[in-house]
N, C-alpha and C positions, 0 to 999 in steps of 0.2 A: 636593491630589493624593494625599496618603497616606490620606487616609479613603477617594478613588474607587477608590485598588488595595486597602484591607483589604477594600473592600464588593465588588469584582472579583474578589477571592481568597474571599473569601464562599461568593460566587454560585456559583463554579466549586467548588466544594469537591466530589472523588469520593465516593458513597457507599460505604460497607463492604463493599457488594452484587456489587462488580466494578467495573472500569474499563468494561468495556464499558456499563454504566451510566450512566457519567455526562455522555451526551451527551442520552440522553434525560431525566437529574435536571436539567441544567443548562437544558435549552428548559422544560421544565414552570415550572422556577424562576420562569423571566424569562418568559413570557407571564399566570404566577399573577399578576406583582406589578404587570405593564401591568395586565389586568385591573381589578384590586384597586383603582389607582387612578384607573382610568376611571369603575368604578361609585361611587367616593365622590365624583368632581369632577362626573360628574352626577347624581346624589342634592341637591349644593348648590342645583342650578338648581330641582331638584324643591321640595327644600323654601324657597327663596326666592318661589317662586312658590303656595306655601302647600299644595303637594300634597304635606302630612304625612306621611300614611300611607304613600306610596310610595314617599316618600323617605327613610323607616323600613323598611321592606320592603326597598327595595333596598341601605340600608348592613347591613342584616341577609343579604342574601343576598353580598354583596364579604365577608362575613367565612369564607363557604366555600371563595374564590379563595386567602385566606390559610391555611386549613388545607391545602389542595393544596400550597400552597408548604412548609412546614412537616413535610409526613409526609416528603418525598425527602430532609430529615435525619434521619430517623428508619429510614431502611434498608426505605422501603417504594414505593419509585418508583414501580414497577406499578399500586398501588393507587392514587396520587398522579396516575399518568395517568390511570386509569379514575374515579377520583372528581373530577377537575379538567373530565374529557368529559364526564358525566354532566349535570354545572353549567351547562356554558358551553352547553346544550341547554334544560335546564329554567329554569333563569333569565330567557334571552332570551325564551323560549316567553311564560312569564308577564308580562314587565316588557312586552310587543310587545299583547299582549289587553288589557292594562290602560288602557297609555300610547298604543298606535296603528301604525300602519307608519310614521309621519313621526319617530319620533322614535330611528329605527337601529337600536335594538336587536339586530333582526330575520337582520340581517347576521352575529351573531355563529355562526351555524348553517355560514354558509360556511367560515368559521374552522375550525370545529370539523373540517368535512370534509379539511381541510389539515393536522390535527393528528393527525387518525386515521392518514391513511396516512405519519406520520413513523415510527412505530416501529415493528418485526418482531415484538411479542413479542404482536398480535393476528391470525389468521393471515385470511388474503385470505379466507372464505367469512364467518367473521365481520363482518369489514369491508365486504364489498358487505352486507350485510345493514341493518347500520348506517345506510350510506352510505345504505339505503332508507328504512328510518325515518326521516332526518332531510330528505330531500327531502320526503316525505311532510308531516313538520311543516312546512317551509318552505311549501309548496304553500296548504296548512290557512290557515297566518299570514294568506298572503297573499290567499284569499279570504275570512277572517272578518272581518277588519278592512276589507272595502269593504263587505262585508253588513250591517255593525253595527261603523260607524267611533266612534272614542272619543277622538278628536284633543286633547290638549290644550292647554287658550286660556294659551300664553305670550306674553309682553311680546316687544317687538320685539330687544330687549336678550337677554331668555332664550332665544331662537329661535336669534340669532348664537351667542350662549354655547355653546348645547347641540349647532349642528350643528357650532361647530370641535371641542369637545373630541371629537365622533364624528371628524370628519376624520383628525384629529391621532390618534385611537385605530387609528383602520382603516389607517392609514398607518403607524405603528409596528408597530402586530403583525404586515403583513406584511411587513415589511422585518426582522422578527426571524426570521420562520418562512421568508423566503427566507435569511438570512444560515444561518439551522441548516440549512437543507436542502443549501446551495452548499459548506457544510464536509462535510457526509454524505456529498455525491455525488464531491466533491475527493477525501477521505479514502479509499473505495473504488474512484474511478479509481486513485490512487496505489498502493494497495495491491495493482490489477490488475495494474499494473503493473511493481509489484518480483515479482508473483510469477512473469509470464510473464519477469523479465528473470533473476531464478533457473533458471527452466526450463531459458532457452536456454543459461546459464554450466553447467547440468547435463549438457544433453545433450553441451556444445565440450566439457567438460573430465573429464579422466579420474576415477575415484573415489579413487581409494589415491593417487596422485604428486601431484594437483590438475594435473597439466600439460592442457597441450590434448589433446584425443583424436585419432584418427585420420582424423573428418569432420572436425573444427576445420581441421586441418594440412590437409587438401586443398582446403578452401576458401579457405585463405591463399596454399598454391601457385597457386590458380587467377589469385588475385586480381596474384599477383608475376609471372605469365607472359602476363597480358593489357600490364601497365604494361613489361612486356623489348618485348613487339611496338610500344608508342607509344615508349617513351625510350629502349629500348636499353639498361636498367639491369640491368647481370649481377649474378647471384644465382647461391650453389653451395648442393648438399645433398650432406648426410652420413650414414649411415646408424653406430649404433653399437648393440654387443650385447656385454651381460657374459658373458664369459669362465666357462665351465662354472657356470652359473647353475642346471642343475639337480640340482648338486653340493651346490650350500649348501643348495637345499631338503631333500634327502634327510640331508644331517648334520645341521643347525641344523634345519630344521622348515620348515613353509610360513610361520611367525609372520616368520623371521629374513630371508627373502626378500621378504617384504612391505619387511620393516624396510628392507635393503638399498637396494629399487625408490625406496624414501620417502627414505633419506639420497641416494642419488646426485641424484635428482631435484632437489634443493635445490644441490647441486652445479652441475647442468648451466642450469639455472636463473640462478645469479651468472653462469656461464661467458658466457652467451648474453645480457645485459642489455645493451644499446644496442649489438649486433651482427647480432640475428635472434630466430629466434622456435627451439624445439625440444617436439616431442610425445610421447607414448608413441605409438608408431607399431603395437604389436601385442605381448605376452609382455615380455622383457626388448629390447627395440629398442626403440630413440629415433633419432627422425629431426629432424635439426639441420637450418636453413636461415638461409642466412650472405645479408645483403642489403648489394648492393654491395660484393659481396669476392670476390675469385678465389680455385679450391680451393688455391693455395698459400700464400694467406695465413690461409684457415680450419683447414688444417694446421698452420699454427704454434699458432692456438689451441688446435686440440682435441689437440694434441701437448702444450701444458703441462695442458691437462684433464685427458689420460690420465696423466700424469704425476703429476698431484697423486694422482687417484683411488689409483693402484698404492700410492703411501707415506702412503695413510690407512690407521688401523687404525678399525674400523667396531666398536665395540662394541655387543652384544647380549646380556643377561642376563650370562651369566659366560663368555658368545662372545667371542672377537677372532679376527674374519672380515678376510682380506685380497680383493681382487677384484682384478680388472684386464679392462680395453675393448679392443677391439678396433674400428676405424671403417675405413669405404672411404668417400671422400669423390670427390665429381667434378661438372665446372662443369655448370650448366645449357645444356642444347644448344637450340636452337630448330631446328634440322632434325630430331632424333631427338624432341624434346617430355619433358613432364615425365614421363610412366611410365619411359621408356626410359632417362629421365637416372637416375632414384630407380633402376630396374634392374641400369644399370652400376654404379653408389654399391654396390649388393649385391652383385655380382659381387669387386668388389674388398675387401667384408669377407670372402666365404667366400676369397677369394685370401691373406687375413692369416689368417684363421684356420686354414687348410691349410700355414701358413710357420710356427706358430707362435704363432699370439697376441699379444695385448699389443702393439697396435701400431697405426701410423696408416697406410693404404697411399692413393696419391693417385695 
């Protein structure tokens, strides 16, 4: 077991080249060393069967599979693909003229075409080109070797021999070059996917507070006043705005009202966890919605909210900024509907803020 993970940890090793690399260092790796040892375990049949030469020829040419393997530790991937393509082309070409179409070879051309279109870093006009040339060879193969067949006379023993370890070959490499392509396509589905689920946390939520934005909040309303029509679940909104907020921009700076929007936000935030939801509704207003609670009991809330807020001191560079809230708060109506309800909630803050300030009005 510890030699399968050191030879695992091996195989997987990133090159220097980037991470984005070593997806395609790692498939080159592990199809060089199937290879590799495809053409040495048929080279044995070759030469048990006395066909020396080609069974010299062909462990001479598995020693180019192993240089493929070997450059993508060397910080040169690219070339390790294009010199591992190049092989798995000319090799088969050669060992299929020699040897014949019965003895598979031939097949490795299809390979190849599955290996081209793994990586991006050869671009698509390239690639159907390729893709030409080797149909082309394939085509060739396969009418020279019936024009001027060169079949060779194996034993009944080396015939079995030679077609499992083809079996056994064409059935491992593609189950390798399906497992790389099933992580490629995994990995960029997922990727799609966090990045559309970014998008849409981008668009709900506000930039400077992180709170929900003002489409978030109305889709959440939407959603609370379809579920009041089935179950009858009341829900109240609250409307709140800091108290001369364009006071602190002009003294402290627009930095220190950021600041502010950012510290309370974290505030209302605690205030509102396992009670409702709260948005940046527009400028300094935040719109609370209290789920399953009557506006007298989301007044007691947001009565110790405003409470706290007023006896914070909010430091800012060499600032100590006081605030204080102002809220109109009132129950969700289903004869008036939510504009109308969120409407009165504003009515009775500009009614607290014409009284004075600082204060909760319901």
């Amino acid at each position: 077991m510890k030699l399968r993970r050191r030879f695992l940890t091996f195989l997987n090793m990133a090159p220097k080249e980037g991470p984005e690399m070593k997806d395609l260092a790692v498939f080159i790796r592990s199809l060089s060393l199937i290879f590799l040892f495809y053409f040495i375990l048929t080279s044995v049949a070759l030469f048990a069967t006395t066909y020396y030469i080609i069974a010299i020829i062909e462990c001479i040419c598995s020693s180019f599979f192993l240089l493929s393997f070997l450059y993508t530790y060397r910080n040169r991937t690219n070339f390790a693909m294009n010199f591992f393509g190049s092989f798995i082309v000319a090799i088969p070409t050669l060992l299929t003229l020699v040897t014949g179409w019965k003895t598979n070879f031939q097949w490795c051309l299809i390979v190849e075409i599955l290996v081209l279109y793994f990586t991006l870093e050869i671009d698509p006009q390239t690639k159907r080109k390729l893709l030409l040339v080797i149909s082309i060879d394939f085509i060739a193969l396969a009418l020279l070797t019936q024009l001027f067949p060169n079949n060779l006379d194996f034993t009944k023993f080396w015939a079995i021999y030679f077609h499992i370890m083809s079996a056994i070959f064409y059935a491992l490499v593609i189950q390798v070059i399906a497992f790389f392509y099933s992580n490629k396509f995994n990995a960029a589905e997922q990727n799609l996917r966090d990045t559309n689920e970014r998008l849409r946390e981008m668009a709900a939520t506000d930039t400077l507070t992180g709170l929900p934005n003002r489409r978030n909040m109305t889709n959440k309303l939407n959603m609370l006043t379809y579920n009041y029509e089935r179950t009858n679940a009341p829900f109240t909104v609250a409307i709140a705005d800091i108290d001369f907020f364009k006071k602190i921009n002009d003294t402290y700076g627009h930095e220190a009202g950021d600041y502010i929007l950012t510290s309370i936000s974290a505030i209302f935030k605690e205030t509102m966890r396992g009670k409702g939801s709260v948005a940046r509704w527009g400028g300094e207003e935040f719109l609370f919605v209290f789920e399953n609670a009557s506006g007298a009991q989301a007044k007691t809330v947001l009565e110790g909210m405003r409470t706290q807020i007023e006896k914070t001191v909010f430091h800012h560079k060499d600032n100590q900024i006081h605030i204080t809230l102002t809220i109109g708060v009132e129950d969700y109506s289903e004869i008036i509907g939510i504009e109308a309800s969120i409407s009165k909630a504003d009515q009775k803050l500009y009614q607290g803020k014409t009284s004075g300030r600082n204060q909760v009005v319901y």
